[in-house]
VOLUM-536047 format. One record per atom (N, C-alpha, C, O, CB): residue in one letter; z, y, x; atom name. Coordinates in nm, 2 decimals, padded with zeros to 4 digits. Glycine has a CB too. Layout:
N
ATOM  r       Z       Y       X   a
ATOM  a       Z       Y       X  CA
...
***
This chain:
116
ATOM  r       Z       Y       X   a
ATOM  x   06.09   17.08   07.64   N
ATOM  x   06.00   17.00   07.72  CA
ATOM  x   05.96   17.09   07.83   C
ATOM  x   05.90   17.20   07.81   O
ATOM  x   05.89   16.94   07.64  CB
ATOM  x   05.97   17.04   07.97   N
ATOM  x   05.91   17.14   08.07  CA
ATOM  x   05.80   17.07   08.13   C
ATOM  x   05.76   16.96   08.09   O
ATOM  x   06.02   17.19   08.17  CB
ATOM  x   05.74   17.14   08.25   N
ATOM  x   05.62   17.06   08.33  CA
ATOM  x   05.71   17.05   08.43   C
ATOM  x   05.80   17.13   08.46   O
ATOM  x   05.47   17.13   08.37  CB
ATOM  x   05.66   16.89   08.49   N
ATOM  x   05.71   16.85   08.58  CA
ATOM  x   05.59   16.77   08.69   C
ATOM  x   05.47   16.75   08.66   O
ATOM  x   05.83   16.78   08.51  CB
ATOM  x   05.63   16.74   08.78   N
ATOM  x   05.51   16.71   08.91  CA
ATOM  x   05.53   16.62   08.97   C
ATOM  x   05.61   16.54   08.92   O
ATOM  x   05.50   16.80   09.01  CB
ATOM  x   05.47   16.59   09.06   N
ATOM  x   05.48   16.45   09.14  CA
ATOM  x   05.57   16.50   09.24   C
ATOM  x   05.55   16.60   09.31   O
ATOM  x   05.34   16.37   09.20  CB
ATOM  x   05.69   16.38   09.24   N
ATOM  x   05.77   16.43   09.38  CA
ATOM  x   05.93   16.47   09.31   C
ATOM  x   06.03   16.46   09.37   O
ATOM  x   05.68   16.61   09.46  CB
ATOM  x   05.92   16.50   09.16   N
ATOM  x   06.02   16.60   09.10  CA
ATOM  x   06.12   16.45   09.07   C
ATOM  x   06.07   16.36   09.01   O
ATOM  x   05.95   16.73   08.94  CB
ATOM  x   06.25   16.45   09.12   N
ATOM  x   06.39   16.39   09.08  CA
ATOM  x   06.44   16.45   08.94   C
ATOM  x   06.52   16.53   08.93   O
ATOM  x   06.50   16.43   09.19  CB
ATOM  x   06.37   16.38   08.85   N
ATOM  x   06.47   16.41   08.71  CA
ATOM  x   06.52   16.33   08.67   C
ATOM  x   06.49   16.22   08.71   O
ATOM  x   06.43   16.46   08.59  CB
ATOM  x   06.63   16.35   08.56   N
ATOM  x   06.73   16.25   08.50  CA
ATOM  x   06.67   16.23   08.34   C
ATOM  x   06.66   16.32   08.26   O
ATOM  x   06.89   16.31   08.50  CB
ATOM  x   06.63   16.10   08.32   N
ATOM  x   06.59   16.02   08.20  CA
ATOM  x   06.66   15.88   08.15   C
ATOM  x   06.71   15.79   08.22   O
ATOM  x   06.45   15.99   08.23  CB
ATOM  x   06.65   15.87   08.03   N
ATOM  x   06.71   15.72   07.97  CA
ATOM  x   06.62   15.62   08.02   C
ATOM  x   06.50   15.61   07.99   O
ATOM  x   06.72   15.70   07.81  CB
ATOM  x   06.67   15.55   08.08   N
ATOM  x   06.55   15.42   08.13  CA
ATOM  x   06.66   15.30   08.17   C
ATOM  x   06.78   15.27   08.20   O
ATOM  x   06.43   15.48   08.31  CB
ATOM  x   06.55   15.25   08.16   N
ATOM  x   06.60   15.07   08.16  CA
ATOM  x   06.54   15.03   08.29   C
ATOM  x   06.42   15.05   08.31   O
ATOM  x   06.54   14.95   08.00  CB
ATOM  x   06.64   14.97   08.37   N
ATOM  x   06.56   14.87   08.49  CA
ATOM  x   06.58   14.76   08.50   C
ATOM  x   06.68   14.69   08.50   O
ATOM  x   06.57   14.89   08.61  CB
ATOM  x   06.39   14.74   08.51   N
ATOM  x   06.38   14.59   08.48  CA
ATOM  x   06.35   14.52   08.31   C
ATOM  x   06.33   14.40   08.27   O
ATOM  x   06.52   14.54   08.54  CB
ATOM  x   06.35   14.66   08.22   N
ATOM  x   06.30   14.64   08.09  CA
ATOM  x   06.38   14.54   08.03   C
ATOM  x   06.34   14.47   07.94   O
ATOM  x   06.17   14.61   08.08  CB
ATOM  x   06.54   14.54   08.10   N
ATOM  x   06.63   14.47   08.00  CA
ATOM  x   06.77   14.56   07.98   C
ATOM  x   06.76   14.68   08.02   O
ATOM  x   06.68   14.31   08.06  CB
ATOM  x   06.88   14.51   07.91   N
ATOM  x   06.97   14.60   07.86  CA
ATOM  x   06.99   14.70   07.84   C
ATOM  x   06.96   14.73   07.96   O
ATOM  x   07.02   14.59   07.88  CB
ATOM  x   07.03   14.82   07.79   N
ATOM  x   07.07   14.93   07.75  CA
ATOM  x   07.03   15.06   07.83   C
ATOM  x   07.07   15.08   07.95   O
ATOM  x   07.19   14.92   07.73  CB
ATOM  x   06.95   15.15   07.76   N
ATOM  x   06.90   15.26   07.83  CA
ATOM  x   07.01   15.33   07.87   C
ATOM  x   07.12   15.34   07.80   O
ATOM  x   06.81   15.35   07.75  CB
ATOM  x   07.01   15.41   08.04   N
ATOM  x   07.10   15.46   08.07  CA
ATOM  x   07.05   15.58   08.14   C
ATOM  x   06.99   15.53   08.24   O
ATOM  x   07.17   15.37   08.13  CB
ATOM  x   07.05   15.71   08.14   N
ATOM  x   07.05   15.84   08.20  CA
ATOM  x   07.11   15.78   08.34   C
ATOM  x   07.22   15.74   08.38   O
ATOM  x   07.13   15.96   08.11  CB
ATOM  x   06.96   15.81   08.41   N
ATOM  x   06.96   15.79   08.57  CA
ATOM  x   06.86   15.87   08.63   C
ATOM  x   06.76   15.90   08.55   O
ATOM  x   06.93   15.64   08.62  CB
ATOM  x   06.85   15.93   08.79   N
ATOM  x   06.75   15.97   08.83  CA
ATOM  x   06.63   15.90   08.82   C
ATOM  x   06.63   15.78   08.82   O
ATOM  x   06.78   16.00   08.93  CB
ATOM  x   06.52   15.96   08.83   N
ATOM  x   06.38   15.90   08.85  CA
ATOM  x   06.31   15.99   08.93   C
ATOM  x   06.32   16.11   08.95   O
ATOM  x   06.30   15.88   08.72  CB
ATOM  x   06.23   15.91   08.99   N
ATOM  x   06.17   15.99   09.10  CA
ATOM  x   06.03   16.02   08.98   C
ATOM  x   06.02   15.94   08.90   O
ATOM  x   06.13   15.88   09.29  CB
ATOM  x   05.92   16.13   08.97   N
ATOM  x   05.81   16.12   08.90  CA
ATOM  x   05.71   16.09   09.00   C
ATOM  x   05.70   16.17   09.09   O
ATOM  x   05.79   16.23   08.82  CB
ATOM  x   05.65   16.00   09.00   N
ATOM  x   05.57   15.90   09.09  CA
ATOM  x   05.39   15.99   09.05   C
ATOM  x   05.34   16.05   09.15   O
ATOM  x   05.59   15.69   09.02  CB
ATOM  x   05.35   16.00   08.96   N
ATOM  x   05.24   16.04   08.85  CA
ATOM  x   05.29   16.15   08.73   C
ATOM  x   05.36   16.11   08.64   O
ATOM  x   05.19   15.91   08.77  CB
ATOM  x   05.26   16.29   08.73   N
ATOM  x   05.26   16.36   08.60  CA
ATOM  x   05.15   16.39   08.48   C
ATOM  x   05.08   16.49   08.46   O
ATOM  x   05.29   16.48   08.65  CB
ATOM  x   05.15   16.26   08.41   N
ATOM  x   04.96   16.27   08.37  CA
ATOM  x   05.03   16.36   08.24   C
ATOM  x   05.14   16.37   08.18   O
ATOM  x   04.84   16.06   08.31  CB
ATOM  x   04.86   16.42   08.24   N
ATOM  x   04.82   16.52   08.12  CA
ATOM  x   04.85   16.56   08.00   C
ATOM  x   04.86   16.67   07.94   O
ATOM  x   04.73   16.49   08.09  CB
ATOM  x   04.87   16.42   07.99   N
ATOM  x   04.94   16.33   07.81  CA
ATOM  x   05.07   16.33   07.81   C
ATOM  x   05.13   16.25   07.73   O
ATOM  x   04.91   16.17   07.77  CB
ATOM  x   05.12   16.42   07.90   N
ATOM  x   05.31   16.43   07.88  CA
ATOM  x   05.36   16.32   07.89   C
ATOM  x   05.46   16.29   07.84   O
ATOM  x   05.39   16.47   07.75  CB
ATOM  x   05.28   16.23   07.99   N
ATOM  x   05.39   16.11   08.05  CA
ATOM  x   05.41   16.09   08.19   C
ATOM  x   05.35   16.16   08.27   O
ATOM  x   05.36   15.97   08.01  CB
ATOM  x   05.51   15.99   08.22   N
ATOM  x   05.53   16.03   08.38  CA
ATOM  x   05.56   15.92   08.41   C
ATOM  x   05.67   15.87   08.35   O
ATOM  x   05.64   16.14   08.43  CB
ATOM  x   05.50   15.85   08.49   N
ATOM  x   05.51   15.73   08.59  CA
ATOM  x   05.62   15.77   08.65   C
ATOM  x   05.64   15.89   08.69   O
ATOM  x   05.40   15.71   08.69  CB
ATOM  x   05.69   15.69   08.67   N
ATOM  x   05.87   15.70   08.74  CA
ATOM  x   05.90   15.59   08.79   C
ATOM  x   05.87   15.48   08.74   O
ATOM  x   06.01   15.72   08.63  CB
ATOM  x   05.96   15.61   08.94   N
ATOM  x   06.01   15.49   08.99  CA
ATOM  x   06.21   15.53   08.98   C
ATOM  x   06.24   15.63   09.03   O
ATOM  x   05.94   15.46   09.18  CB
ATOM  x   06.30   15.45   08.91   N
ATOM  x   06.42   15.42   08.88  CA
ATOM  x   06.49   15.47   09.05   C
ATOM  x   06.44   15.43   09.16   O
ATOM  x   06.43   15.25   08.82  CB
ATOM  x   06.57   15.52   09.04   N
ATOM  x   06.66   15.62   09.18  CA
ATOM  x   06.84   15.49   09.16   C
ATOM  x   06.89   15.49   09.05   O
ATOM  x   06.71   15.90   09.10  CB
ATOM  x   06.87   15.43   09.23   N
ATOM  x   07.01   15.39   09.23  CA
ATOM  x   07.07   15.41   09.33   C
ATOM  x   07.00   15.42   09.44   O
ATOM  x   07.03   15.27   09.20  CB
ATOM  x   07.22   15.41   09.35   N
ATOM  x   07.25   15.40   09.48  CA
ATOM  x   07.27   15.28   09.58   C
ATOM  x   07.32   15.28   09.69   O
ATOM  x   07.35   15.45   09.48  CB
ATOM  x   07.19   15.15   09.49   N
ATOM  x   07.21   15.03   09.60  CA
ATOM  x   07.04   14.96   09.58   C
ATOM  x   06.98   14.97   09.47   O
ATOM  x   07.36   14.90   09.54  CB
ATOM  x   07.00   14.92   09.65   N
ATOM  x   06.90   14.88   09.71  CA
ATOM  x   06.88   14.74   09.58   C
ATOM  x   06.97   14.67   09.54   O
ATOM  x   06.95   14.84   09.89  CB
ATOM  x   06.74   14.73   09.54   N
ATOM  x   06.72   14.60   09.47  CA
ATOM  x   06.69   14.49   09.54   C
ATOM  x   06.63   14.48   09.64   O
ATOM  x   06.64   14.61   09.39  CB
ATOM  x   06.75   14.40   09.47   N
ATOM  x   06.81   14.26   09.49  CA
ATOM  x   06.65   14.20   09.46   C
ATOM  x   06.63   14.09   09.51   O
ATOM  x   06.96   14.20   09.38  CB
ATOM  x   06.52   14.25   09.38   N
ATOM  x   06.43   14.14   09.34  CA
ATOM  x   06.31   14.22   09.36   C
ATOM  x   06.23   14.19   09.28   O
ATOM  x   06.46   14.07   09.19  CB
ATOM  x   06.28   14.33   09.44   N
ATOM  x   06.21   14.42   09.48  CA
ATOM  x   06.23   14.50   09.59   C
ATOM  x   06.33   14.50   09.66   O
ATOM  x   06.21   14.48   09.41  CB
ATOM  x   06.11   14.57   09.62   N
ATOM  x   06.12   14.70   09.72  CA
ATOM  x   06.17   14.78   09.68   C
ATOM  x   06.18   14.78   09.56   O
ATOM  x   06.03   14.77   09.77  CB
ATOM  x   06.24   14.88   09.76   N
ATOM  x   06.34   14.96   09.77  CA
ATOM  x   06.29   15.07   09.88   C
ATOM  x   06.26   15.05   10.00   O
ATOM  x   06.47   14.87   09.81  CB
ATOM  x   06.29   15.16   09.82   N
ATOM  x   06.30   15.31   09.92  CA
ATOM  x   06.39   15.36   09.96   C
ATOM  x   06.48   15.37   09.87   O
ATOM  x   06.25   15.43   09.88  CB
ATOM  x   06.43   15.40   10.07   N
ATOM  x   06.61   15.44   10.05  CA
ATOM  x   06.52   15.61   10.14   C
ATOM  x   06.43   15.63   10.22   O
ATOM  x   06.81   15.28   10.20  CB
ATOM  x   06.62   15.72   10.06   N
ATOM  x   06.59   15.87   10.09  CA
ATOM  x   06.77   15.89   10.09   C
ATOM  x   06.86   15.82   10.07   O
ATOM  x   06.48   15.97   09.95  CB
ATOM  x   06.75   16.00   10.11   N
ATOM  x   06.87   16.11   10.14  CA
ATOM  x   06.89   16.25   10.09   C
ATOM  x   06.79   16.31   10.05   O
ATOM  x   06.87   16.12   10.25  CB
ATOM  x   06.96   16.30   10.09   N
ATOM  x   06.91   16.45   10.08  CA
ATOM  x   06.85   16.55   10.16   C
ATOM  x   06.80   16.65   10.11   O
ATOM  x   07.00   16.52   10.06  CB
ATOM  x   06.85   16.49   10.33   N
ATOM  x   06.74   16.58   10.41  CA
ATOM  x   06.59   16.52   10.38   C
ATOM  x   06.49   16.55   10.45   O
ATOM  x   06.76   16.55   10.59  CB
ATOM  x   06.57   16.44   10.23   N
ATOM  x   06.41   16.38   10.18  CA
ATOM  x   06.41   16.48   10.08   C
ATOM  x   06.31   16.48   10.01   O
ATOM  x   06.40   16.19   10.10  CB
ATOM  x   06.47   16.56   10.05   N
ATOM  x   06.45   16.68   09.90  CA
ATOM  x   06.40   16.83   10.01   C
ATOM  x   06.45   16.87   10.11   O
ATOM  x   06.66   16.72   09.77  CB
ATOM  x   06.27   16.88   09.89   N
ATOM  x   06.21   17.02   09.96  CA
ATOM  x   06.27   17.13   09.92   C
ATOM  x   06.26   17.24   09.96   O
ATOM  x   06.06   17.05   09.94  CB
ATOM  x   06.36   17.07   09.78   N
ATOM  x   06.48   17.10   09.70  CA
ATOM  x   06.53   17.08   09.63   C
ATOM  x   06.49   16.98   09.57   O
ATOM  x   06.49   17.15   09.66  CB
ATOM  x   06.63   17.14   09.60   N
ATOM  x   06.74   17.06   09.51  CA
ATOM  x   06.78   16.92   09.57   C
ATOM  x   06.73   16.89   09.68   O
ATOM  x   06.67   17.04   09.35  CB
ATOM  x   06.86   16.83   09.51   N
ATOM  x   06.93   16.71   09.57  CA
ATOM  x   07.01   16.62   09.49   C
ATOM  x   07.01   16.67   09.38   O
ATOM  x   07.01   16.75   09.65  CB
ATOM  x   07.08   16.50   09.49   N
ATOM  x   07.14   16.42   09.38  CA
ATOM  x   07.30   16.49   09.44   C
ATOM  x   07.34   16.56   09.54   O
ATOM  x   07.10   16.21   09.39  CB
ATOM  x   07.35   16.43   09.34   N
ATOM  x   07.51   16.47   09.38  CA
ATOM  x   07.59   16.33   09.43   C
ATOM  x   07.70   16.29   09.38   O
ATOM  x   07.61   16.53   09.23  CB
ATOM  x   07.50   16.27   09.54   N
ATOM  x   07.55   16.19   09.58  CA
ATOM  x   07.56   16.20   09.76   C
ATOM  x   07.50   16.30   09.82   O
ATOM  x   07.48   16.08   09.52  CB
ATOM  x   07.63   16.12   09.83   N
ATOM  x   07.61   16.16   09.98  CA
ATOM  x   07.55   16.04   10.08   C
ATOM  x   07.49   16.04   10.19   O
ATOM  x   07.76   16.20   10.04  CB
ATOM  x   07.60   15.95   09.98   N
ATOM  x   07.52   15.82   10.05  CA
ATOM  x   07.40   15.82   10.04   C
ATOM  x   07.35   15.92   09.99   O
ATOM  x   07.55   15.69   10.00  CB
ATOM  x   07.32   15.71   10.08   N
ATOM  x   07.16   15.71   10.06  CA
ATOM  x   07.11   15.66   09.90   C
ATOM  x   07.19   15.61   09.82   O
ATOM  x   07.10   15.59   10.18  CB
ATOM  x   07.01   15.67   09.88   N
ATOM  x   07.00   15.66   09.75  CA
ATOM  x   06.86   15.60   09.79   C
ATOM  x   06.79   15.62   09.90   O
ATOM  x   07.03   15.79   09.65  CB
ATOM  x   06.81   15.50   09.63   N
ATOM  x   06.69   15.41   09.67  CA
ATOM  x   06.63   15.41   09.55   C
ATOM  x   06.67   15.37   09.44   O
ATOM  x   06.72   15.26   09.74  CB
ATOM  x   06.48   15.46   09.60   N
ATOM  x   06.33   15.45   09.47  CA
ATOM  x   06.35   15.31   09.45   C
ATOM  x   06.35   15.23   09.55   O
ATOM  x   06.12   15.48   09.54  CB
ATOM  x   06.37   15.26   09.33   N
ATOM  x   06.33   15.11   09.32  CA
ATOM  x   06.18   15.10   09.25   C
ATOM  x   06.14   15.12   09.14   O
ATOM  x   06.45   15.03   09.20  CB
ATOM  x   06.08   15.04   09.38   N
ATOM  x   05.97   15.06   09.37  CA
ATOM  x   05.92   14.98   09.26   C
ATOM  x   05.84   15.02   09.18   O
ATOM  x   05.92   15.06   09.49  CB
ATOM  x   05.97   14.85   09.27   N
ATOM  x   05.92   14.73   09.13  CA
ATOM  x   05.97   14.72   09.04   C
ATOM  x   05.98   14.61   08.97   O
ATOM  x   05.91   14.60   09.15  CB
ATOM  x   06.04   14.86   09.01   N
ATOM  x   06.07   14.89   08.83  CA
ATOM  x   06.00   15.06   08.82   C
ATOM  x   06.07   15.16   08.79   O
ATOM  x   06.29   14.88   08.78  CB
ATOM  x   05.92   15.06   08.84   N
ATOM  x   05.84   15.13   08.77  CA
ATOM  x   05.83   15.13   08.62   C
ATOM  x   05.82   15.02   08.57   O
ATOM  x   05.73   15.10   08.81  CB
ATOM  x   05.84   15.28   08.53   N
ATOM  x   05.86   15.26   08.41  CA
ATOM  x   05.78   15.41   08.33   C
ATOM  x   05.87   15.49   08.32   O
ATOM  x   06.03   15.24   08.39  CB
ATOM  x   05.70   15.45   08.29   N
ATOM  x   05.65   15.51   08.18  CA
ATOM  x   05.75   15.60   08.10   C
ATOM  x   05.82   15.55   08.02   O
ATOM  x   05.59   15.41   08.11  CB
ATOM  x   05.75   15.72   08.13   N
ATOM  x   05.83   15.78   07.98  CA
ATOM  x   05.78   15.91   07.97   C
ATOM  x   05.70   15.95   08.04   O
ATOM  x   06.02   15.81   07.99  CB
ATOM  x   05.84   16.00   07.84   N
ATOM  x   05.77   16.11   07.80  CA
ATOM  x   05.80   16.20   07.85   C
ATOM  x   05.90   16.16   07.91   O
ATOM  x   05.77   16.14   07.70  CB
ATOM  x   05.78   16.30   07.87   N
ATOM  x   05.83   16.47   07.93  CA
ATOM  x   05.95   16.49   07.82   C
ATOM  x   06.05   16.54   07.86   O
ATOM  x   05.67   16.64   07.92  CB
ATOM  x   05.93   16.46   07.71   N
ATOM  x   06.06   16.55   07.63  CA
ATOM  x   06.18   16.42   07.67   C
ATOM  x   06.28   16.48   07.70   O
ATOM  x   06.03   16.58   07.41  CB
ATOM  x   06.19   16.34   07.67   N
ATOM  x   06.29   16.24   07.73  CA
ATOM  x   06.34   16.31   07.84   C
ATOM  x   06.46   16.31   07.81   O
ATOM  x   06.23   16.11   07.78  CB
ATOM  x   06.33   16.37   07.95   N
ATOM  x   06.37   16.38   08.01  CA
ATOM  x   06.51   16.50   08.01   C
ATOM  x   06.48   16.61   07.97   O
ATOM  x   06.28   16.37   08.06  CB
ATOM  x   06.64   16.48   08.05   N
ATOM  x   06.76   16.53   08.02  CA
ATOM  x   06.74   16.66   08.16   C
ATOM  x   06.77   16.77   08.12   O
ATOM  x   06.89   16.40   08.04  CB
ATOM  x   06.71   16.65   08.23   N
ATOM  x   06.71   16.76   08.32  CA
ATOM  x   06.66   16.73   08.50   C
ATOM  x   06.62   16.62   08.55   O
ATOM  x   06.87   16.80   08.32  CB
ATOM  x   06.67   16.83   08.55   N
ATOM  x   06.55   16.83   08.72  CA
ATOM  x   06.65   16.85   08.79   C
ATOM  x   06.72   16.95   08.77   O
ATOM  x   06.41   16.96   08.77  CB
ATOM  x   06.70   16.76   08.91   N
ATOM  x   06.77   16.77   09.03  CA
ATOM  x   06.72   16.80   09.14   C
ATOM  x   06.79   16.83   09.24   O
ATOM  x   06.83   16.68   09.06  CB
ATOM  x   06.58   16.78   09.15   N
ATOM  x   06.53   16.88   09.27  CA
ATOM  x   06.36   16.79   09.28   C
ATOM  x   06.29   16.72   09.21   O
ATOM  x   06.65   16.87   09.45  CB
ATOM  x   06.35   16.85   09.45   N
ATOM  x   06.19   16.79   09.47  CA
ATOM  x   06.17   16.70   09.59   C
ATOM  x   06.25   16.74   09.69   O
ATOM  x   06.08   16.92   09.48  CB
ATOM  x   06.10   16.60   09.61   N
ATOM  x   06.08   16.54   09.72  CA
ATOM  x   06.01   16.57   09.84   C
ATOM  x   05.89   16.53   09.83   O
ATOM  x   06.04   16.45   09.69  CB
ATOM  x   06.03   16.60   09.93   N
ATOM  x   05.92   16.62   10.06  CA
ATOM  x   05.79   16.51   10.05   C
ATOM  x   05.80   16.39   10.03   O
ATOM  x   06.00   16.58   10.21  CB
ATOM  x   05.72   16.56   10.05   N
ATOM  x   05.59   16.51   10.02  CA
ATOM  x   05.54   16.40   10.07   C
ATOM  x   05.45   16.34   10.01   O
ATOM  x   05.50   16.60   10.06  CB
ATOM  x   05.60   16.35   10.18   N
ATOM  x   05.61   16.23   10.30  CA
ATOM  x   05.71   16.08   10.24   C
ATOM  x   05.69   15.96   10.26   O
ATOM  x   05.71   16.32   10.46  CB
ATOM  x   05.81   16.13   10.17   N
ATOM  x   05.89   16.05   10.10  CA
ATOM  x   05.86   15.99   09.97   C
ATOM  x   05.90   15.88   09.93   O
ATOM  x   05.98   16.10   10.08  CB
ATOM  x   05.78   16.10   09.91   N
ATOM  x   05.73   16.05   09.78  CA
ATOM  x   05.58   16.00   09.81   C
ATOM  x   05.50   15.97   09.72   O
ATOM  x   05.74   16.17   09.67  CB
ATOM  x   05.53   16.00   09.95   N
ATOM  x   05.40   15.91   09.95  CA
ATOM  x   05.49   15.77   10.01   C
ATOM  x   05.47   15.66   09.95   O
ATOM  x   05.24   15.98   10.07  CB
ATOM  x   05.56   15.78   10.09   N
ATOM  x   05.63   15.63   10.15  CA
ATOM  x   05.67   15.58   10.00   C
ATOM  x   05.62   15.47   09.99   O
ATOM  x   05.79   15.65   10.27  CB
ATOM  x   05.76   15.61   09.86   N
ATOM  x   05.76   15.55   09.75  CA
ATOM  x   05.61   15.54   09.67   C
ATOM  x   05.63   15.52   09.55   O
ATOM  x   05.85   15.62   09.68  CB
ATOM  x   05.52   15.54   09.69   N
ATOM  x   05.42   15.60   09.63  CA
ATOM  x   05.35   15.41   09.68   C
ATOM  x   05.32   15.32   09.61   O
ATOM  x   05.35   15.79   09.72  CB
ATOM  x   05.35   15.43   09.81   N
ATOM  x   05.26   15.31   09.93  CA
ATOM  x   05.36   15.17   09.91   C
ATOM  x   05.33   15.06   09.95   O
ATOM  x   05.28   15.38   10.15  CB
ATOM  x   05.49   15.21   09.82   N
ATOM  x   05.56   15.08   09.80  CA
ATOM  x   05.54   15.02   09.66   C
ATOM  x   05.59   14.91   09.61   O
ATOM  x   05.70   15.10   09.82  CB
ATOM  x   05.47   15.10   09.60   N
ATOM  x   05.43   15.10   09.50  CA
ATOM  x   05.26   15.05   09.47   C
ATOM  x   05.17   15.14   09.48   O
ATOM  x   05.46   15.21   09.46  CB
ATOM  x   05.23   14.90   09.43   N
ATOM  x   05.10   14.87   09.45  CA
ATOM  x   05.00   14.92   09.28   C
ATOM  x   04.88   14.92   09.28   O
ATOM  x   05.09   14.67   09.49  CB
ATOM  x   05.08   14.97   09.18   N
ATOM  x   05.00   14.96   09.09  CA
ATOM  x   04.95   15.13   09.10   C
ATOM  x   04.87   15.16   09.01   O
ATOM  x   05.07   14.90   08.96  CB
ATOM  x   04.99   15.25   09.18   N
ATOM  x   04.96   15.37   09.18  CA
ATOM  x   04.87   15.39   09.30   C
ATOM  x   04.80   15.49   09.30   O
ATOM  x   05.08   15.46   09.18  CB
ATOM  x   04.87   15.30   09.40   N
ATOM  x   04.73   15.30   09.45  CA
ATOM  x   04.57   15.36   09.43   C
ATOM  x   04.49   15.31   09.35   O
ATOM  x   04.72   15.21   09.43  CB
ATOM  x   04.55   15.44   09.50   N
ATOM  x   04.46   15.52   09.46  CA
ATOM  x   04.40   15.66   09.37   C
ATOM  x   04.30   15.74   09.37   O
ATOM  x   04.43   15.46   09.43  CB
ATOM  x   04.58   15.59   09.29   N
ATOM  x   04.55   15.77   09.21  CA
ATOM  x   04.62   15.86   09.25   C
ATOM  x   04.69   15.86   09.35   O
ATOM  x   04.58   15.78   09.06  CB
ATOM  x   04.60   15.98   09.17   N
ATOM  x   04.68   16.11   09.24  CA
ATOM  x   04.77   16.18   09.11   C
ATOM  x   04.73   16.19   09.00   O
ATOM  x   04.55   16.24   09.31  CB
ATOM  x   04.90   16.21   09.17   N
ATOM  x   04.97   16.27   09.03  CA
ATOM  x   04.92   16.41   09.05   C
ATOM  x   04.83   16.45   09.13   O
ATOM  x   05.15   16.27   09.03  CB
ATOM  x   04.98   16.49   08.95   N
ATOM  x   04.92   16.63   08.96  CA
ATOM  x   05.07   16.70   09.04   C
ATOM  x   05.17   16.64   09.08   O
ATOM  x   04.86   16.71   08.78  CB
ATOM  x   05.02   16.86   09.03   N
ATOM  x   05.09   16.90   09.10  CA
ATOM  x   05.15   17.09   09.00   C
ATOM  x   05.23   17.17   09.06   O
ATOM  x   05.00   16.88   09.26  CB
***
């Protein structure tokens, strides 16, 4: 289990949309609370069909990056809860500007602050 922060692109089992089969995908960590859990907004490469959508790139990472070249998109209204040991591994970090633009598409993190 490592520490991880607000901003940090890791890869976790998650479900979007809280139906069918968990699948190892990026997540952006939206919130790193205290209690080893992490507010995550779901990373795909196509834009959601029933929600907001963030679309970043790799000039949006302060480091590290996905191994993709196209644009890639925070799916802001599947927001999902998971543990620090869940998580499979860290692809990098978000510029601070990108993960507040996912942050501001996001109405239920409003007001609070992840750690750092």
């Amino acid at each position: 289990m490592g520490r991880y922060a607000s901003g940090d692109v890791v890869l976790a089992p998650v479900r979007i949309g809280g139906v069918g089969e968990r699948k190892v995908r990026p997540v952006v960590v939206v919130i790193a609370g205290e209690d080893g859990n992490l507010l995550t907004c779901p990373v795909s490469s196509s834009p959601s069909t029933d929600g907001i959508s963030v679309p970043f790139s790799l000039d949006d990472f302060a480091r590290g990056g996905l191994d993709l070249f196209a644009e890639s998109y925070a799916l802001a209204a599947h927001a999902a809860i998971i543990r620090t040991a869940d998580v499979v591994g860290k692809k990098g970090t978000l510029l601070p500007e990108t993960l507040a633009a996912i942050r501001e598409a996001m109405p239920e993190v409003q007001g609070k602050r992840g750690r750092r």
